[in-house]
N, C-alpha and C positions, 0 to 999 in steps of 0.2 A: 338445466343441466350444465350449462356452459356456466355462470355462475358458480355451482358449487365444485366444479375442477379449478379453476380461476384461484378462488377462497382457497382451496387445498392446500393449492400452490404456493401459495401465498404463506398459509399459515406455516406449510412445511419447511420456507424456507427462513421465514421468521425462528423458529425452533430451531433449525440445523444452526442456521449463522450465531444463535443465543447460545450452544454446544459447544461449537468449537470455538469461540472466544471465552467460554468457562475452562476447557481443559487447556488453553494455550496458557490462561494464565496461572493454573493449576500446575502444569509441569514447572513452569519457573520459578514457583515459590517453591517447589519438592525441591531443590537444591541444597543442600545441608552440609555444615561442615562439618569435621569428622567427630567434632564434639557436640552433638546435635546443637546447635546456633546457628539459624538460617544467616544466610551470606547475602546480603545483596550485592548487585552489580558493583558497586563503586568499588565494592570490600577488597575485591580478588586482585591478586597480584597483576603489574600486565603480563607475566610470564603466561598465565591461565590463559588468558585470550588471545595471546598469541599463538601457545602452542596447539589449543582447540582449534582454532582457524588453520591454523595452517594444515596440520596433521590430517584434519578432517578435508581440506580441498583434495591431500595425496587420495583420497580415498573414493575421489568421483573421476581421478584420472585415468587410465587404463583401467577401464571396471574389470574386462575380462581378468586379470590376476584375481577379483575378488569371487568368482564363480566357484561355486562349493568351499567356501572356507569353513573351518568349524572353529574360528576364533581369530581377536585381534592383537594383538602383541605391540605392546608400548614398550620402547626400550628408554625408560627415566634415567636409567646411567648418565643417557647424554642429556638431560632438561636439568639446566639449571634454574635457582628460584622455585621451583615446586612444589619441595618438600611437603609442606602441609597441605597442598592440592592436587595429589596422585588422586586420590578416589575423585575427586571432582571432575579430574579430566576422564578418570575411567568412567563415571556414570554416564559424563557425555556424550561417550561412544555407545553405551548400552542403547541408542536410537537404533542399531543397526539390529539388535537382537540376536548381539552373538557377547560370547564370554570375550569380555576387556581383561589381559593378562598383562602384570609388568614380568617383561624379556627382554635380552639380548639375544642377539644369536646365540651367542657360545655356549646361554644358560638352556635357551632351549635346546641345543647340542647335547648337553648334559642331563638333558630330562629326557632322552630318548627321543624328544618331538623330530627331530631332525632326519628325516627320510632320505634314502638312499644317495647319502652323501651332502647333499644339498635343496633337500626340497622341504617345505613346511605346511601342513596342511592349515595354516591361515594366513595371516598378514603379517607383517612385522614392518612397522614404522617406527622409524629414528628419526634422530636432527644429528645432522654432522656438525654444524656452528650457526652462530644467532651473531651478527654484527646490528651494533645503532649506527645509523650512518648520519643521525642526528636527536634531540629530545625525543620526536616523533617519527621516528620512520626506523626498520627496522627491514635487513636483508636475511633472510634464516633461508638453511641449505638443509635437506635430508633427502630421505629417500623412501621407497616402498616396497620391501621384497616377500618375495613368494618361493624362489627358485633362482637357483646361478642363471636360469633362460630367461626369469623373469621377475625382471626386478627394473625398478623406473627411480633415478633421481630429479629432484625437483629442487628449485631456486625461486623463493616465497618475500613479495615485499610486502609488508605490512605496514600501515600510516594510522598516527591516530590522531581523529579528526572530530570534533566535537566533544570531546576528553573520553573518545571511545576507540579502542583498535579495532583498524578494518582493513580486514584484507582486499589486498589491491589490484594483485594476482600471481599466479603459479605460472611456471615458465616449467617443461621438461627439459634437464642438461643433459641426460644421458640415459639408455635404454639398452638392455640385457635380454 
């Protein structure tokens, strides 16, 4: 008996490990760009990885502002470089399994989303500015709001290190 729970174990976790290293590599080829032409890594601007890394650390910081949201709102106004990788950064976000919308404040103002003066019922992440403080290193400033009460800016250096960017860390400057 002890054998064949052993074998189980064993087999089940042979199978599990063989899964999730088929779907991992499964999502990174589903990346596509907007003219169905898969992208590889090297392809993407560094703007793409930049602003994925960063944008996405705002979003494990103060988790409470992300508590019921029904969506996340990318404000590309301010992302330079982009242009032809908005959906890309938006798929990115679709981990979270909520609607990736490009917004600004004032557009969601405008679309009624703007509740009782200043509240949103999702996220809205910006970048205020992106400085290179050299080839490789990069300081980019934005922030994460929810509400005039609750809103968090962030100060993001980014380095790339093995001709890849990698965030290095997020720093809070100020908190609403």
């Amino acid at each position: 008996m002890k054998r064949i729970i052993i074998t189980f174990l064993i087999l089940f976790g042979v199978i599990f490990a063989g899964c999730s290293k088929k779907n991992m590599e499964h999502s990174k080829d589903q990346i596509k760009s907007t003219d169905g032409i898969e992208k590889k890594e090297g392809n993407y601007s560094k703007y793409y990885f930049i602003y994925s890394q960063v944008l996405d650390s705002y979003m494990t910081i103060d988790p409470g502002l992300n508590d019921d949201i029904k969506y996340i709102a990318i404000d590309f106004d301010t992302l330079e470089g982009v242009e032809e990788e908005k959906n890309l950064i938006k798929k990115y976000f679709e981990k979270y399994n909520l609607e990736v919308i490009d917004e600004s404040f004032e557009s969601l103002k405008e679309k009624g989303m703007v509740k009782e003066g200043n509240y949103i019922e999702g996220i809205l992440l910006s970048i205020e500015s992106i400085e290179f403080t050299s080839d490789n290193r990069a300081v980019v400033e934005g922030s994460k709001f929810r509400s005039g009460k609750g809103a968090v800016g962030f100060k993001s250096t980014i380095k790339l290190s093995n001709g890849q960017w990698k965030l290095e860390n997020t720093d809070m400057t100020w908190i609403s």
